[in-house]
VOVEXMAR-874737 format. One line per 4 residues: their letters; for each residue x, y, z of C-alpha. Coordinates in steps of 0.02 Angstrom, whole numbers, plus 32768, in hexadecimal, padded with zeros to 4 digits. Example, Ala and Ser with C-alpha at 12.3 -4.5 7.8 and 13.67 -1.06 7.14 Angstrom:
AS	8267 7F1F 8186 ~ 82AC 7FCB 8165;
This chain:
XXXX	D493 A3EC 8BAC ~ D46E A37C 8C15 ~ D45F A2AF 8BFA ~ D3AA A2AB 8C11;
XXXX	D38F A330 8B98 ~ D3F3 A2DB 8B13 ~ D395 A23F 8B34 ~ D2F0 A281 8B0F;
XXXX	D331 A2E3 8A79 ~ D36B A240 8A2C ~ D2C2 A1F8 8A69 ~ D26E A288 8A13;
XXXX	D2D8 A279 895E ~ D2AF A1AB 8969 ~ D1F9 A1D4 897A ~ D205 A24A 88D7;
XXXX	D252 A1D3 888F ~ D1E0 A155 88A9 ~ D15A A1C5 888E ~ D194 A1E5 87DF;
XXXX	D1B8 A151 87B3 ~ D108 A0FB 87CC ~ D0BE A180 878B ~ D126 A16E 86E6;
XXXX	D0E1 A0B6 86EF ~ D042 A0D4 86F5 ~ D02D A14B 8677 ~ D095 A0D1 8601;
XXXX	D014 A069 8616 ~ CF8F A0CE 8606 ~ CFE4 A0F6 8554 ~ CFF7 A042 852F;
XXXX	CF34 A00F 8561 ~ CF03 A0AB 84FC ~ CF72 A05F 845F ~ CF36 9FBF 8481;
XXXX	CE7E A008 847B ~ CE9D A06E 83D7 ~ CEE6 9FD0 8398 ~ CE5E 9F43 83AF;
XXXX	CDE8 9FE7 837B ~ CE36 9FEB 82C3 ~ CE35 9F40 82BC ~ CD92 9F11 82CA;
XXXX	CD75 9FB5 824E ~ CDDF 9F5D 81E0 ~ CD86 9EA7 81FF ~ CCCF 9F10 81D6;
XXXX	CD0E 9F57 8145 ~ CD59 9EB1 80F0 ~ CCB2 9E69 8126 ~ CC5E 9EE0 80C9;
XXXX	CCC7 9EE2 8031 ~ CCB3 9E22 801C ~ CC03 9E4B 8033 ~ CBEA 9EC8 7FAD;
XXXX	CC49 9E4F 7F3A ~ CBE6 9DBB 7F66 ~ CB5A 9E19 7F26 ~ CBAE 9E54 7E92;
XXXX	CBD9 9D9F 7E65 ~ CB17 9D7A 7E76 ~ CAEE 9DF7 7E19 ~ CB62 9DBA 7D84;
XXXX	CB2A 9D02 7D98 ~ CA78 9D32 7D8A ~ CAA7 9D93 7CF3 ~ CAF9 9CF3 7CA1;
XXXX	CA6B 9C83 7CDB ~ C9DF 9CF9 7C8C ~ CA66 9D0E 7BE6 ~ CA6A 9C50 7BCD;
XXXX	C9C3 9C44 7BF5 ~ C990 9CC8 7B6E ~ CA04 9C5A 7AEF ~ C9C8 9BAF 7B28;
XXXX	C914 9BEB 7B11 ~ C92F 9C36 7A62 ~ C984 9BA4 7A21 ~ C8F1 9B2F 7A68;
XXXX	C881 9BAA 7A18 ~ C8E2 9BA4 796D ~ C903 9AD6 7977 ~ C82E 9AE0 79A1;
XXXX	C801 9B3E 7906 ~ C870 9AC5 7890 ~ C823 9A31 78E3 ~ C77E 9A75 78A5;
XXXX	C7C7 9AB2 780C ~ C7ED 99FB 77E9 ~ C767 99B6 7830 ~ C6FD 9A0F 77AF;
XXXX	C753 99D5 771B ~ C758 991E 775A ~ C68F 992F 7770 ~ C699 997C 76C7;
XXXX	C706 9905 767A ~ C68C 986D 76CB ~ C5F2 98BF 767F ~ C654 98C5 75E1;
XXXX	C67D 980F 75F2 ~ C5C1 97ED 761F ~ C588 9844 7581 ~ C60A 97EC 751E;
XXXX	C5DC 9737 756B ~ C531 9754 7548 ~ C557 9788 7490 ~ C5BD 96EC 746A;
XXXX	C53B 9697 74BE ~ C4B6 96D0 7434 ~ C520 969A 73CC ~ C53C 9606 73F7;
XXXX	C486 95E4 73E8 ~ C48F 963F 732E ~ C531 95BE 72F0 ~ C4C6 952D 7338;
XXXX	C43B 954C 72D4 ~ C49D 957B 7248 ~ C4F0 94DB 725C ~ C45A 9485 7269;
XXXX	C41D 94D4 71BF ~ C4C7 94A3 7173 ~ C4B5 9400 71A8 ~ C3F8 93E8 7142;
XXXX	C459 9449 70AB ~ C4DA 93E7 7090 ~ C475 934F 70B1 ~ C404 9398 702F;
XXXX	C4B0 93AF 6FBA ~ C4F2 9300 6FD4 ~ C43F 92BF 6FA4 ~ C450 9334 6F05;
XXXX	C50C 9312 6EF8 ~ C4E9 9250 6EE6 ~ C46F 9253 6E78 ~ C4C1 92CA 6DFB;
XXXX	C54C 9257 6E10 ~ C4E7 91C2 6DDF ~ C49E 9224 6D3F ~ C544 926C 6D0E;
XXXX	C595 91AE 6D18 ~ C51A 9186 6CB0 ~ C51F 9209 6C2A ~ C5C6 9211 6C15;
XXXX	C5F6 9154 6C2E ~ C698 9192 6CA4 ~ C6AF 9158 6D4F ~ C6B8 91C5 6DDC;
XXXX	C777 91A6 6DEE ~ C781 91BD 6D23 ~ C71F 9271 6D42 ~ C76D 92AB 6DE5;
XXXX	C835 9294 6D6C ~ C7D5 92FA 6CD8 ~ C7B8 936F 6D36 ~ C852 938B 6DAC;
XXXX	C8BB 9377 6D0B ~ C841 9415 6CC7 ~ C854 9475 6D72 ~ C909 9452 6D73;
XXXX	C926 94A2 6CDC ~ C8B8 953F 6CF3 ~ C904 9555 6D9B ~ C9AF 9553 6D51;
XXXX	C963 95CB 6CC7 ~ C921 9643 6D40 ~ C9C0 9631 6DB4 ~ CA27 9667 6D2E;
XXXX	C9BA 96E2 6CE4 ~ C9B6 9732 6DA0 ~ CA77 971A 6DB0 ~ CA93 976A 6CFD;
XXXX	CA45 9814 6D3F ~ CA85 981B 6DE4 ~ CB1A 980C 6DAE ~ CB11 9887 6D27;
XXXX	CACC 9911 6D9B ~ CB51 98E4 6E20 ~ CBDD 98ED 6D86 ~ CB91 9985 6D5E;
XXXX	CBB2 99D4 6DFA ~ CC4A 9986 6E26 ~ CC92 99B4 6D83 ~ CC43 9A6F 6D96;
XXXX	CC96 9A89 6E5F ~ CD2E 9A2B 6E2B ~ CD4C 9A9E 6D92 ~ CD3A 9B31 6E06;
XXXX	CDAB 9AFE 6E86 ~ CE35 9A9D 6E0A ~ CE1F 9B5E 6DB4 ~ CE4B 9BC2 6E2F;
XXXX	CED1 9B3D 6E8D ~ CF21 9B4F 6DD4 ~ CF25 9C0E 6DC0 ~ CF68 9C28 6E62;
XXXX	D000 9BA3 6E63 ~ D083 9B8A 6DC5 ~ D132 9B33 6DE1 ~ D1C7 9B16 6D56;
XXXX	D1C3 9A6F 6D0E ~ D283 9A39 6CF0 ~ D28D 99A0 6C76 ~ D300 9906 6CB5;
XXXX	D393 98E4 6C69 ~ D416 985B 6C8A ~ D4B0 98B7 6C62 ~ D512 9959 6C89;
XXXX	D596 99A3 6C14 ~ D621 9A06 6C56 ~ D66C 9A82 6BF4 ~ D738 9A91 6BE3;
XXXX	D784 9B2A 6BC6 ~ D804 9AC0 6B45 ~ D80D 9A1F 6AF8 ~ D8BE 9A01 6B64;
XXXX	D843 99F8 6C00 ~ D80D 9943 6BBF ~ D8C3 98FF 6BC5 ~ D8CA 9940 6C67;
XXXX	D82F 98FB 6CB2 ~ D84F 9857 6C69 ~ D8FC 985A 6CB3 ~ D99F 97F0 6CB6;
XXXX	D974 974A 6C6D ~ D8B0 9773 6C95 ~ D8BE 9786 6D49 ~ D87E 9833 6D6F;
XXXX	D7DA 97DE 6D09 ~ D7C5 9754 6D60 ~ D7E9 97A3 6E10 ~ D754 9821 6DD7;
XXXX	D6DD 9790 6DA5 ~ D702 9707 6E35 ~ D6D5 97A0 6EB2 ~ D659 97E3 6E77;
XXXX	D5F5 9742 6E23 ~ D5DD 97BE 6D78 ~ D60E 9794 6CD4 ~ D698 980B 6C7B;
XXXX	D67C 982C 6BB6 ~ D70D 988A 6B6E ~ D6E3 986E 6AB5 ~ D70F 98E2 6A0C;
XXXX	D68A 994B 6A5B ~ D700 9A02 6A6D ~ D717 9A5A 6AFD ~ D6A0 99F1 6B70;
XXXX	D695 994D 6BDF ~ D5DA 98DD 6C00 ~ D5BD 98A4 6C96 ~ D55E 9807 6C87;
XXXX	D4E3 97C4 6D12 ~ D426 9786 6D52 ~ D460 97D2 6DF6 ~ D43E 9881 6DED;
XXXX	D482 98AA 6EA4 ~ D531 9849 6E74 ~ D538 98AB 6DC9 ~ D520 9954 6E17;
XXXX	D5B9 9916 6E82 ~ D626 98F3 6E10 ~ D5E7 9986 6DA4 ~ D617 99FA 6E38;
XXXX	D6C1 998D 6E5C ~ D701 99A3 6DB5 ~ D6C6 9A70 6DAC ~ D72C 9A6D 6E52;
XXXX	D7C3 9A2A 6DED ~ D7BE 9A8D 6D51 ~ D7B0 9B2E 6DB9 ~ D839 9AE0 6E1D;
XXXX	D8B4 9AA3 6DA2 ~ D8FB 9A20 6DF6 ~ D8C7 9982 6DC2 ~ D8F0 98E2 6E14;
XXXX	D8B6 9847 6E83 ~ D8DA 9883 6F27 ~ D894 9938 6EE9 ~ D802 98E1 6E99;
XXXX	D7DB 9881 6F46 ~ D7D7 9917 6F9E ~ D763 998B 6F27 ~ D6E7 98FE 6F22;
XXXX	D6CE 98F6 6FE3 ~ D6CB 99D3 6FDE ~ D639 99B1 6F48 ~ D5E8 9938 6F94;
XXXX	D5E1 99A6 7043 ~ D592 9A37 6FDB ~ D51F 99D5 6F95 ~ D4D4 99A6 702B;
XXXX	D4D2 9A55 7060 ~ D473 9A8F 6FCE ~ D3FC 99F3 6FD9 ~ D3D4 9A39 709A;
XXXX	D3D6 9AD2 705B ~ D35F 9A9F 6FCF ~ D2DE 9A34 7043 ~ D2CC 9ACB 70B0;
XXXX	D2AA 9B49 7017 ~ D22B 9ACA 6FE7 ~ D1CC 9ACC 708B ~ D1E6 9B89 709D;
XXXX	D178 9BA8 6FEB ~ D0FC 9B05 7016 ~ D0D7 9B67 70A9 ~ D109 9AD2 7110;
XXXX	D168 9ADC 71C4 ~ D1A0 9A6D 723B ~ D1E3 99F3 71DB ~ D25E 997C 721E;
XXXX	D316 99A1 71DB ~ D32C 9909 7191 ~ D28F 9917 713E ~ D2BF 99A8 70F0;
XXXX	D354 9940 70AF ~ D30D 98CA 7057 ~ D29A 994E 7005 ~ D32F 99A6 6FDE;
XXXX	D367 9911 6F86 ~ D2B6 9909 6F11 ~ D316 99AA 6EB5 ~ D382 992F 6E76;
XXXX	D2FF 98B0 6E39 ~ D28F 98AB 6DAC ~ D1DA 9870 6D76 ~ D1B0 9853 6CC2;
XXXX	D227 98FC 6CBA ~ D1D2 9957 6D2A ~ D242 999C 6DC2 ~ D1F9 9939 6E69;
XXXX	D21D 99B8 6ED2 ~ D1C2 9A42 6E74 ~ D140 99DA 6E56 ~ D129 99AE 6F17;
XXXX	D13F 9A5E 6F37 ~ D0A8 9A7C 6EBD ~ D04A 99FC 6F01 ~ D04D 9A42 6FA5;
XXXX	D018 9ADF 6F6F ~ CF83 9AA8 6F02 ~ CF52 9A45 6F94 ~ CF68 9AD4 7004;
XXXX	CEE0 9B18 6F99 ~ CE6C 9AAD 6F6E ~ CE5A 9A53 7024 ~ CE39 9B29 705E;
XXXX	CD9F 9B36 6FE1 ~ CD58 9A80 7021 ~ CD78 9ABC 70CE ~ CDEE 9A3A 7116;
XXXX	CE94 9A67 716A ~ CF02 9AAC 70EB ~ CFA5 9A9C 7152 ~ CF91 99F0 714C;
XXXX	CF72 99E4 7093 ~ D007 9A4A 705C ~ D066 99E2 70DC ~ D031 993E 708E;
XXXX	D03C 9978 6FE7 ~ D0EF 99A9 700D ~ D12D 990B 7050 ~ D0BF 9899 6FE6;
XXXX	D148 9872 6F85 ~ D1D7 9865 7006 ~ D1DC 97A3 6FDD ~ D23D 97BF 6F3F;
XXXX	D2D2 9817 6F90 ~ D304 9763 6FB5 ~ D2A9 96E3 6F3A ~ D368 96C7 6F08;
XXXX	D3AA 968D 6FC8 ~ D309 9643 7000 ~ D291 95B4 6FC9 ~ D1DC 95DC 6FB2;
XXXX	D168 9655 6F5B ~ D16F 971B 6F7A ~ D0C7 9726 6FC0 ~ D0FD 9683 7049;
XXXX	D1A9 96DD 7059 ~ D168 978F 7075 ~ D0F5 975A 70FF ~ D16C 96F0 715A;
XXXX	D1DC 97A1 7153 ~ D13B 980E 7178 ~ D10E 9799 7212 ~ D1D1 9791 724C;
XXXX	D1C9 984B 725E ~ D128 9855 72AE ~ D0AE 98A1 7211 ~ CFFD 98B8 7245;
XXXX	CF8F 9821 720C ~ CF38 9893 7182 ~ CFFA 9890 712A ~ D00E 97E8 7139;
XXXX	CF66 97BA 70FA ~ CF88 983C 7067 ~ D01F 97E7 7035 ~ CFE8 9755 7041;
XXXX	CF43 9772 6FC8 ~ CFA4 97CF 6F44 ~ CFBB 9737 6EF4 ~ CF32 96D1 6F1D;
XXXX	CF8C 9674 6FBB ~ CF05 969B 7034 ~ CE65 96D6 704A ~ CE43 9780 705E;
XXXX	CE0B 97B6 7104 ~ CE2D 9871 7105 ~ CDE4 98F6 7096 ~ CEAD 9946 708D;
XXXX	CEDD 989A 704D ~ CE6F 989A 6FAF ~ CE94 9962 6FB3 ~ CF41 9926 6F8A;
XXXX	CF2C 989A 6F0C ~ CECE 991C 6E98 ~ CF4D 9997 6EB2 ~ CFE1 9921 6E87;
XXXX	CF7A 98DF 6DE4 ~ CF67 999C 6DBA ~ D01B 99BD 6DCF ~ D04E 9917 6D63;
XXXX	CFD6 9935 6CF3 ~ CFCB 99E5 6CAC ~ D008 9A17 6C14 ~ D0BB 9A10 6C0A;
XXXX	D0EF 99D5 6CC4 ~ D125 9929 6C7F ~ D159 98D0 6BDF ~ D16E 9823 6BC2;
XXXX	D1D0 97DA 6B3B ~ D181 9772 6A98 ~ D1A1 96CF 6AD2 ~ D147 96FA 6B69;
XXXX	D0BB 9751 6B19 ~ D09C 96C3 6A8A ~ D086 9637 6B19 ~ D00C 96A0 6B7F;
XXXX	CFAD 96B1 6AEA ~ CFBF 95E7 6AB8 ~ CF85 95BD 6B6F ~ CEF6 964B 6B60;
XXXX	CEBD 95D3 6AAE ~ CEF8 952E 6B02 ~ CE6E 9539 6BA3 ~ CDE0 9599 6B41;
XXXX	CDD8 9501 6AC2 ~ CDF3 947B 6B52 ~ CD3D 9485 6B74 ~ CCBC 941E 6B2B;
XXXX	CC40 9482 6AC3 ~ CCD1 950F 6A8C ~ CCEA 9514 69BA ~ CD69 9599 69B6;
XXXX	CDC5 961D 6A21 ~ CE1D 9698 6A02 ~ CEAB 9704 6A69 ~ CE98 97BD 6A49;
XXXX	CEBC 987D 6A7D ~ CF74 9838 6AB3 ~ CF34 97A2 6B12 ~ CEAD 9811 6B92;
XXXX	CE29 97D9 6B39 ~ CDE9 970F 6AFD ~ CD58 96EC 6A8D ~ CD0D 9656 6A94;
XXXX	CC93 9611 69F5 ~ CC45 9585 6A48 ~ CBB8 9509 69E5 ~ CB18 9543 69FB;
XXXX	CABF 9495 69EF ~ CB1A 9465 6A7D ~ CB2E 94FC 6AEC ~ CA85 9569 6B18;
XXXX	CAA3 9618 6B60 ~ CA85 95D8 6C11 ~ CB12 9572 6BF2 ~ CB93 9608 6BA3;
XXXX	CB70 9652 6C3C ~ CBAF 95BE 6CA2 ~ CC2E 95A4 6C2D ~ CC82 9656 6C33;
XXXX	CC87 9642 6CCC ~ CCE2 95B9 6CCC ~ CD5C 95CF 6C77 ~ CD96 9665 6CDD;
XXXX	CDA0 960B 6D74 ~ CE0C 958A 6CF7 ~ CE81 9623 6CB8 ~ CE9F 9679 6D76;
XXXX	CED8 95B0 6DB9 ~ CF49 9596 6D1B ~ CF90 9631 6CE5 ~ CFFD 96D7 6D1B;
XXXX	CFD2 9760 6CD6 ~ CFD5 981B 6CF7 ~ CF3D 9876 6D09 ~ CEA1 980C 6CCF;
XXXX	CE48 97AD 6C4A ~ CDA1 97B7 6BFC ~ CD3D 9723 6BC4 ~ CCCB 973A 6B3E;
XXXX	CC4B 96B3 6AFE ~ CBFA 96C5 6A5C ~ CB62 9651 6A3B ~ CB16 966D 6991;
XXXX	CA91 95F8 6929 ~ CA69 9620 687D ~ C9CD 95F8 6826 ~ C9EF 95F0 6763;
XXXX	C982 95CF 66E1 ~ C995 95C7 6616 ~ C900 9626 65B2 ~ C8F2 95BA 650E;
């Protein structure tokens, strides 16, 4: 081959080459302004689409808003319609309340006019009566040779008296038709409080006796030279009687709660058998621990049958402790116990709150748990107590008015005071020695004659009942009245008594005459 044809070979493959290689070029770039093309094409799709989606939720937005608008519209017009019709509504009844104001002006106006004429007629009557007045004046001055201050006393004195006549006549039969009705309702309810409560009455003694199993015991208890004896008594503040009495030992004491002590102490040591001081000692502090287990134990039974609850622990202490007291014999504990429940009772058929009245009729009382430690009465005691644990006022108030301290300002609190005079007073609750009885029944005589007017008076039906024989030339029966009266208010300020006291008044005039 020769070098020319070489040359135009290679000249020949360069030119394919070439060839191919711009034509690869351009057609890459015909791909690329094709892609390009296709490119910008989607785009703007993509740009008329989002234009049209914002659209079509632009109107959708509209739409809504318009929706809301009209809504609140709608609402807004319906409450201006409502707020219009009860404008009118009470613009009617103001017009109707001014023409009833008009109408009512105008009446008071006519009369007006009718008063002022009355008035003016009145005015010529009583003109007309003074003229008539003076000149009866003059006559009756002159008949009767008085004065017109000598006249106007006679007859004041005279009005004065049939006033006080007629007061008392009126007085006299209210009072006997409110009795009568009080008596009737109260014999109803005291009935059926009474039927439906009943406690043991235990009478008060102020001494214990121990029996012995032998006669040696009392050597024993006395002790070496009298000290087992004397240990006993300086403990437990009792007196020890060993006396020819066989087989038994008194325990002497005011104290109940220190005689049940040693009572228990010296059971202790005759179960025991060994009897000495340092023995002694140490029984007396075990009895004295019981005891005031079973006086807890005792206040708590008494609040469980009163029906009582949430009562403070030392509260039921000290009632504990009333188990151990006594009243005119009766057992202070029962008889608060009973109180409570007839209050209970009675306070249910008046309708007041009956769990207050058993409460106050329980603790009413409480006072005398310590009228031995502390100064004071047992109503003033009690409520101090009563208020230290935080008692309702209608308990302090009933304690308090039991015995006349305060006023009563709760319907529970008078509730109470006619239970406890039921409980103190019913037949066999309390018993009260002669001495006793033969004073009340001097002081009964004593006040009855004290006033002026009274001839004789006399105690009766085991001093419930006083008769007074007064003078009838000096007392009318106006006056008895007065004077009945009286002298209850007199017995209730100077004497204690259970239960209560009738005054009678007996007024008698005889008219005798001697047929000759």
């Amino acid at each position: 081959m020769t070098t020319t044809s070489a040359l135009t070979y290679v000249l020949a493959g360069v030119a394919v080459f070439l060839l191919g290689y711009f034509l690869r070029k351009f057609a890459g770039e015909a791909k690329i302004g094709t892609a390009e093309a296709a490119a910008r094409r989607i785009l703007e799709e993509a740009k008329a689409e989002a234009h049209r989606e914002a659209e079509a939720r632009k109107r959708e937005a509209l739409l809504e808003a318009k929706d809301e608008a009209f809504r609140i519209k709608r609402d807004a017009e319906r409450e201006i319609r409502e707020q219009r019709g009860e404008v009118q509504r009470l613009e009617r009844r103001l017009i109707q309340r001014e023409e009833n104001l008009e109408r009512k002006l105008e009446t008071l106006e006519k009369r007006d006019q009718t008063l002022a004429h009355r008035e003016q007629e009145v005015a010529k009557v009583k003109d007309a009566a003074q003229e008539s007045y003076q000149a009866a004046r003059a006559e009756l001055e002159r008949i009767g040779n008085l004065t017109e201050e000598q006249a106007k006393q006679e007859l004041l004195q005279r009005v004065e008296i049939e006033a006080r006549h007629d007061a008392l006549q009126a007085a006299r039969k209210v009072e006997a038709e409110v009795r009568e009705e009080a008596e009737r309702r109260a014999r109803e309810i005291l009935a059926l409080a009474i039927q439906r409560c009943a406690a043991d009455h235990t009478a008060d003694v102020t001494v214990s006796v121990i029996p012995l199993p032998n006669d040696e015991m009392k050597g024993r208890i006395i002790g070496r030279e009298g000290r087992n004896i004397r240990s006993l008594e300086s403990l437990t503040g009792v007196d020890f009687i060993i006396d020819d009495t066989p087989e038994s030992v008194t325990l002497s004491s005011f104290d109940p709660v220190r005689r049940e002590v040693a009572k228990m102490a010296l059971e202790k040591l005759l179960t025991d058998g060994r009897i000495h001081p340092a023995r002694i000692e140490e029984m007396v502090e075990k009895a004295q621990r019981d005891l005031d287990a079973r006086i807890r134990d005792a206040g708590e039974r008494a609040g469980f049958e009163a029906g009582v609850h949430g009562l403070h622990p030392e509260e039921l202490k000290l009632l504990g402790r009333l188990n151990f007291r006594f009243s005119y014999g009766q057992n202070l504990l029962q008889h608060s116990i009973e109180v409570a429940l007839l209050a209970g009772l009675m306070a249910t058929q008046l309708e007041a709150d009956a769990e207050i009245a058993r409460r106050a009729g329980l603790l009413h009382d409480i006072g005398k748990a310590l009228t031995h430690e502390v100064e004071g009465t047992h109503s003033t005691i009690g409520m101090d107590l009563a208020r230290r644990y935080h008692e309702p006022p209608q308990v302090l108030n009933a304690i308090a008015y039991h015995h006349g301290d305060a006023a009563a300002e709760y319907v529970e609190a008078i509730v109470v005071a006619a239970a406890d005079a039921i409980s103190a007073s019913r037949p066999g609750a309390r018993k009260e020695t002669v001495e006793m009885y033969v004073k009340r029944l001097e002081n009964l005589e004593r006040i009855a004659t004290s006033f002026t007017g009274v001839e004789r008076a006399y105690a009766i039906q085991a001093g419930r009942e006083i008769r007074v024989l007064v003078k009838p030339q000096e007392i009318d029966d106006s006056s008895a009245t007065i004077l009945a009266r009286e002298m209850a208010k007199k017995i209730e300020n100077e004497l204690e008594y259970p239960g209560q006291i009738k005054v009678t008044v007996l007024r008698e005039t005889r008219a005798i005459e001697y047929a000759k």
